[in-house]
N, C-alpha and C positions, 0 to 999 in steps of 0.2 A: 649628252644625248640621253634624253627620258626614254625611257622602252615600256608597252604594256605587252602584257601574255595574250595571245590569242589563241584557240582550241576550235577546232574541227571535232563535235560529238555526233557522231552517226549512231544509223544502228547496227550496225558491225565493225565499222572503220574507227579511229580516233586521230586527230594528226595537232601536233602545240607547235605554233611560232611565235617568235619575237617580234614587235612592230614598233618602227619607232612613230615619233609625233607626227611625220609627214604622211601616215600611212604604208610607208613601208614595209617588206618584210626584211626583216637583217637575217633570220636566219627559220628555217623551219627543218625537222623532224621527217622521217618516212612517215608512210599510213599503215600503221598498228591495228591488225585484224586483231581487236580486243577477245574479243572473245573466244575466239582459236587461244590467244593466249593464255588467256586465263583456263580454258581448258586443261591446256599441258599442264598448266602448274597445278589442275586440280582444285581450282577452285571453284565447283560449281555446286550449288548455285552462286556467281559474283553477288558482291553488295555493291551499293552506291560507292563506298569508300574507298573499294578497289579500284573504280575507275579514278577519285579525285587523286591515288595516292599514283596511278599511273600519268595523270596529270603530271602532275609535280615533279615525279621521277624524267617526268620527259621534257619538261622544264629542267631543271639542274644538270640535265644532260648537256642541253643544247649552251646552256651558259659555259660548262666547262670543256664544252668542245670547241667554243670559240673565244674561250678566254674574257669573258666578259664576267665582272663581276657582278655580287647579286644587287650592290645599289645601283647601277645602272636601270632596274630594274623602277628602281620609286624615283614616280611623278610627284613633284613637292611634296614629299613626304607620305604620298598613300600611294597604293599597290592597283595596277588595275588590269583586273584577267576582263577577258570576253571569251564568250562562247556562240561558238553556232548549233543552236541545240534540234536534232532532228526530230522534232517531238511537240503536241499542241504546248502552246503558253497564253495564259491570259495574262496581258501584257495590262493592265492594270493593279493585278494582288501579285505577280511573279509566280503564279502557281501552274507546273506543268503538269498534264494529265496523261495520264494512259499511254504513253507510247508503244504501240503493240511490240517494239522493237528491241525490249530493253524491259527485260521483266523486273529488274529492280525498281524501277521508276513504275509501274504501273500505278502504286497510291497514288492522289494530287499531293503535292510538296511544295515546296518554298524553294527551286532551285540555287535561285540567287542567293538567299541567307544561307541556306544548309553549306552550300563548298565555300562560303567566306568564314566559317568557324572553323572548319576543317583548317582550311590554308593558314590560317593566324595562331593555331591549336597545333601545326607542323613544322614552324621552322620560320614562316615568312611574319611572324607578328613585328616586324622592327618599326614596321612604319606609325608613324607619330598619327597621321592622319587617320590610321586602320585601309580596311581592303574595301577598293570597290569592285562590284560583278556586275557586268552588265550581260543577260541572258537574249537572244533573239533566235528568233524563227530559221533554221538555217536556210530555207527557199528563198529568205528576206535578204539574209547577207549573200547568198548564191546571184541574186537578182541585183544589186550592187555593184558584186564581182565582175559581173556580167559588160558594165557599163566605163571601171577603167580600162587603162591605154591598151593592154595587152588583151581586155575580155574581147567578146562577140558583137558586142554593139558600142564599142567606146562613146561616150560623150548622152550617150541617149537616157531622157531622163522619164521616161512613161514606157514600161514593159511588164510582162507579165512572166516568172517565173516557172517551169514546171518540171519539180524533181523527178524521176524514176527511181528508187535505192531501194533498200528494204523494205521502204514502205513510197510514198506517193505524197509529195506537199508541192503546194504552188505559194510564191513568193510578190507581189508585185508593188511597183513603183509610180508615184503621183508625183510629178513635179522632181522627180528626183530623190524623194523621201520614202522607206515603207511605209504601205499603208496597210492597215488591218483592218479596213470594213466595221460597220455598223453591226450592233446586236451580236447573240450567241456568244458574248465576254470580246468580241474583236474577231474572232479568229479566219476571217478571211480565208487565210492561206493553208485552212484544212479542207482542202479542195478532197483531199481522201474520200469523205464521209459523205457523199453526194452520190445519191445513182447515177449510172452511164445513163441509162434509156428512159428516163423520166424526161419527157422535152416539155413540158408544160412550165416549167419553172427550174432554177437553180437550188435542189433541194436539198439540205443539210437532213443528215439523219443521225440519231443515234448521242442527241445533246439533250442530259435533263439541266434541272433549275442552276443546278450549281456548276456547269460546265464538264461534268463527266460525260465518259465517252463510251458508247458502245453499240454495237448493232443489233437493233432490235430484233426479236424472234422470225417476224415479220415476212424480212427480207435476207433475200438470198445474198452471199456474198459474192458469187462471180458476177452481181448486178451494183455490185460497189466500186468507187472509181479506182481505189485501192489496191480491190484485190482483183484490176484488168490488167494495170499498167505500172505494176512494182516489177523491178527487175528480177526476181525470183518466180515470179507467178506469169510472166511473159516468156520467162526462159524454160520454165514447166511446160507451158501450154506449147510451144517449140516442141520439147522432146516425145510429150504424146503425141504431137501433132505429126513428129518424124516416125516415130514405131507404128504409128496407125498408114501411113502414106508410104514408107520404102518396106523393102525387103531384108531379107538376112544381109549384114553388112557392118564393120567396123562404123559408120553412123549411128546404126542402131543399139551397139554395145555402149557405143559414149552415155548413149540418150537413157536404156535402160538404168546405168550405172549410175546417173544424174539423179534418176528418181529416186534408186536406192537409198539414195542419201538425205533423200527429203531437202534439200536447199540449205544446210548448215554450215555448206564449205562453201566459201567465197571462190576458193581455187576451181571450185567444180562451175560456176556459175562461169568464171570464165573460159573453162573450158567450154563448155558449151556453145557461150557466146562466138566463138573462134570456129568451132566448126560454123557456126550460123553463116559466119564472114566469108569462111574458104567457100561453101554450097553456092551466096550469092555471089563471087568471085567468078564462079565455075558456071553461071548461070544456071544454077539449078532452078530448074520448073516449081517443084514443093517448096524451095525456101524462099521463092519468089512469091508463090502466091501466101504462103507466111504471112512474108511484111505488106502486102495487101490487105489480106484480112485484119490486122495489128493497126496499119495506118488508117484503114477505114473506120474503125473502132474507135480509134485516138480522136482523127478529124469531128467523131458525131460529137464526140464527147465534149468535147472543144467547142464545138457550135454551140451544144444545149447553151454551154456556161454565157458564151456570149448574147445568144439572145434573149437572156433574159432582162428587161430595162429599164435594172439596173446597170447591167455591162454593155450593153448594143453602144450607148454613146461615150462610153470610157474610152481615154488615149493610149490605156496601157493594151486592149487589145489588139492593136496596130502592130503589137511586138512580141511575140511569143518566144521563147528561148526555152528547148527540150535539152536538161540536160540531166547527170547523173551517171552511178555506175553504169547503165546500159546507154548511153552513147559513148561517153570515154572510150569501151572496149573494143571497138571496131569502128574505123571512116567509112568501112566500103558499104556495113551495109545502113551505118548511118544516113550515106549521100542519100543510097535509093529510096531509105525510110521517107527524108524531108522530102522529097520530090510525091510521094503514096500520098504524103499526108497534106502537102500543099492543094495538091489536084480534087482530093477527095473535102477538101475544111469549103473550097470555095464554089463547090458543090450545095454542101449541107449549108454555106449560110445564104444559096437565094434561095432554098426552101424553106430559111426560116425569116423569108423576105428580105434581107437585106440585099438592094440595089446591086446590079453586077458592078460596078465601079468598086464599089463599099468590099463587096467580096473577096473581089481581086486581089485590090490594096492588101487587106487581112491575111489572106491565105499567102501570100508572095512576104506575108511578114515573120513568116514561122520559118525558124531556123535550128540547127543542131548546133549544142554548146561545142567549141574548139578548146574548150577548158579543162582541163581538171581539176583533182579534189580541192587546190589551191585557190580555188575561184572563192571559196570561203574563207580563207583570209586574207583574200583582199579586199574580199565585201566587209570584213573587220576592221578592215585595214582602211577606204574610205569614211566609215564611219568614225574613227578616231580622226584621221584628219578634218572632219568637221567639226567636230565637240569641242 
């Protein structure tokens, strides 16, 4: 049985599996809040190398905790890691840019090449063949994920990804394949860089000649799709949104304490998160009309992207899949979200003319992921079984 490595790179989390040829997972790792970790050990600022060498580390783990040796690992003689990288790539040069997420990565780099000299420079050169890396868009393998036995929409070969996590990517599927859209290097699935409330068009901001990334003076950032609907800048706008709306109260200690901390602890995000759940649990009025405002937001935003025509006659938007750390954390108020956002998407697209039929369909087509972070490597993990 041939095995390749598979990696979950976020931008806080990291998670390594085993996959054999059939796309399986034979064995995967927890989710390594990398950077809490590396914290403690004091190493901050981390390098790139810290995380390839936490890579590895959690590879040779996972082989000697299940008694696998490390040739099991070489495909006729060459080595084959994947990644799901949370972070732009132009998938033509392998060069990934700026991920606000992951300040060692902020240069463009050669991902693919750079952790293949590592990994053959640390222990794993045996292979005759050498290493190969195959690098992809993580919303791309999320959006995969999505589509085996166990995902959200098994069997379905035309959908549209959309991450929440540290930052904001959408992923989507043609015929069953990623596809990365024309122009700006491919990048489609940097859905980030677009304003919310620009509806004239599907507008990419913040790409010069050579596919660097950033936001121009210009523009404000709470008008970037980014910084509406990443899980930290959601669960922010949450806790102001509770100290401006309740009174003195153990609520409001959580929410101050949240901000205290400026979004650095993942444990605080879901603490937060949890109270969100237990308020709409308890039908709280504020945290209801929260995920109103939230889903009504989502839905424009959602529209803009589709009526622009390029997308109005695309099959992937017939399928929307919200997922990420901020749906994982909570069903309850996931359910109410999908239902804000269903009601409200099929709203905003007969104002952006499309036929109530058309709308309907669309809007009843957006779902919340049943997944978690494992949903990327199986999106790994269908991809080897094709190759």
């Amino acid at each position: 049985m041939s095995l390749s490595i598979g990696v979950k790179l976020g931008g806080t989390n990291l998670m390594a599996g085993l996959i054999d040829a059939n796309g399986n997972i034979v064995c995967r790792g927890k989710e390594i809040a990398y950077k809490e970790k590396f914290k403690r050990e004091g190493k901050e600022p981390y390098s790139r190398e810290d995380i390839y060498k936490l890579i590895l580390d959690e590879t040779n783990r996972l082989l000697n905790s299940h008694n696998l040796p490390f040739n099991r690992l070489l495909n006729n003689d060459s080595l084959n890691i994947y990644i799901s990288f949370a972070g732009p790539i132009d998938h033509r040069t392998n060069l990934v840019f700026r991920p606000k997420s992951i300040p060692c990565m902020r240069s463009p780099f050669n991902l693919k090449e750079e952790i293949g000299l590592y990994v053959s420079r640390n222990g794993f050169a045996a292979s005759k063949n050498g290493i190969s890396v195959f690098v992809l868009h993580d919303a791309a393998t999320s959006a995969l994920g999505e589509t085996v036995a166990r995902g959200t929409l098994p069997g379905e070969k035309d959908l549209m990804m959309l991450l929440s996590g540290t930052g904001v990517g959408a992923g989507f599927l043609k015929n069953g394949k990623p596809f990365y859209g024309h122009g700006i290097n491919g990048l489609l699935g940097e859905i980030g860089y677009f304003l919310v409330r620009d509806e004239s068009r599907y507008h990419f901001i913040g790409y010069d000649i050579k596919g660097d990334l950033h936001i121009p003076m210009g523009y404000r950032k709470n008008k970037v799709f980014r910084h509406r609907f990443s899980t930290p800048d959601i669960l922010t706008r949450f806790a102001k949104f509770l100290i401006k709306r309740k009174g003195n109260g153990w609520e409001l200690t959580v929410a101050k304490q949240y901000l205290a901390i400026t979004n650095k602890d993942t444990g605080a995000n879901k603490k937060v998160s949890q109270l969100l759940a237990k308020m709409i649990k308890n039908d709280d009025n504020d945290a209801v009309r929260f995920l109103q405002i939230i889903g009504s937001e989502l839905a424009l935003a959602l529209a803009t992207f589709m009526a622009h025509p390029q997308h109005r006659r695309e099959k992937f938007i017939n399928h929307i899949v919200f997922g990420g750390s901020l749906s994982s954390l909570s069903t309850i108020y996931s359910n109410e979200l999908q239902k804000i956002v269903r009601d409200s998407l099929c709203v905003n697209l007969k104002n952006f003319n499309f036929d109530s039929a058309s709308a309907e369909k669309i809007s009843a087509g957006f779902v919340i992921s049943r997944l978690d972070a494992t949903r990327e490597l199986m999106g790994l993990g269908a991809i080897i079984r094709s190759s």
